[in-house]
C-alpha positions in Angstrom: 0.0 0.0 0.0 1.2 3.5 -0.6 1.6 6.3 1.6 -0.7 8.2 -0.2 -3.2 5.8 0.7 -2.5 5.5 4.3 -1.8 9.4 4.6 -5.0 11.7 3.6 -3.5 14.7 1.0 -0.7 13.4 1.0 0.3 12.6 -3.2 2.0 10.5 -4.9 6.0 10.9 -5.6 8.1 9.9 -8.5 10.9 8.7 -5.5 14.5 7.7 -7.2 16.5 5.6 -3.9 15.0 4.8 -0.4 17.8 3.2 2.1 17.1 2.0 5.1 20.0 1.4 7.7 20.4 0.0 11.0 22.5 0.6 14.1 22.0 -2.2 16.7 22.7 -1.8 20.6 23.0 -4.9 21.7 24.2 -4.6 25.1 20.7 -1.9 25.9 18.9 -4.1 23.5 17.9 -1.2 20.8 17.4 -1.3 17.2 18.1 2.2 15.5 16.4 2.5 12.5 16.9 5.7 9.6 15.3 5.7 6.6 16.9 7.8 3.5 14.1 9.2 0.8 15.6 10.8 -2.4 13.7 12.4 -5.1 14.6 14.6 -7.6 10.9 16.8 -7.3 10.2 20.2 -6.0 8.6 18.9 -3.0 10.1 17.0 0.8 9.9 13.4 1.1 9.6 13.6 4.7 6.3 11.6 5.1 7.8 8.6 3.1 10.8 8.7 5.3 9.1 8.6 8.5 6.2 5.6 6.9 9.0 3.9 5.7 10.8 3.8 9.2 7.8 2.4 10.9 6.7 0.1 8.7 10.3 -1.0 9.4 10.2 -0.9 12.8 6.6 -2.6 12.6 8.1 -5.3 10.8 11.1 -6.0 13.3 8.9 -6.0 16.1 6.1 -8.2 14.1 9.3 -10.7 13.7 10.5 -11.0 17.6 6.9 -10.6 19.4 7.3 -14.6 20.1 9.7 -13.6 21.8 8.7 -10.5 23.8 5.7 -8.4 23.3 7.1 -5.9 25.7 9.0 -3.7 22.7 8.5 0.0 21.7 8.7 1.6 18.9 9.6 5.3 20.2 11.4 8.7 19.0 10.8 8.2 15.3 11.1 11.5 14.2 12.9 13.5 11.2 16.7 14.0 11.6 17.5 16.0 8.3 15.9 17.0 4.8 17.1 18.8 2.4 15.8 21.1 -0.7 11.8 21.9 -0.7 9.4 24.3 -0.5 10.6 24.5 3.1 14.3 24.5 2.8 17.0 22.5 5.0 16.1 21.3 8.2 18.4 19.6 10.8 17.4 17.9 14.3 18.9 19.4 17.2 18.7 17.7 20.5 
């Protein structure tokens, strides 16, 4: 299913490369997942970054909840764009 089918206005995107990447904390038990959106439009591909981290993390945790249904999937939120109507935008914590 799209996003634009899960997200209401939000439109379809001719996307060229989405990565996703993992850094995994084994010794505090965490899975960090980033998702990298690039298009070559005049618009952000935030919204298919962030659905396509949670569907990611949805998928881990479908995967290990034989083993523990005690997970959460928590902080998921934009580190960086680029380009856009909006401009640059960068996390700070």
């Amino acid at each position: 299913m799209n996003q634009f089918k899960l997200i209401p206005l939000c439109h379809p995107l001719m996307i060229n490369k989405v990565n996703i990447d993992f850094d995994v904390d084994r010794a505090n038990c965490l899975i960090y997942a980033y998702c990298t959106v690039k298009c070559n439009g005049k618009t952000g591909v935030e919204m298919e970054a962030l659905t396509g981290v949670n569907v990611c993390l949805l998928t881990i945790y479908d995967m290990c909840k034989a083993v523990s249904k005690d997970m959460e999937i928590k902080n998921v939120h934009l580190v960086s764009k680029s380009g856009g109507k909006s401009g640059d935008f960068v996390w700070k914590e």
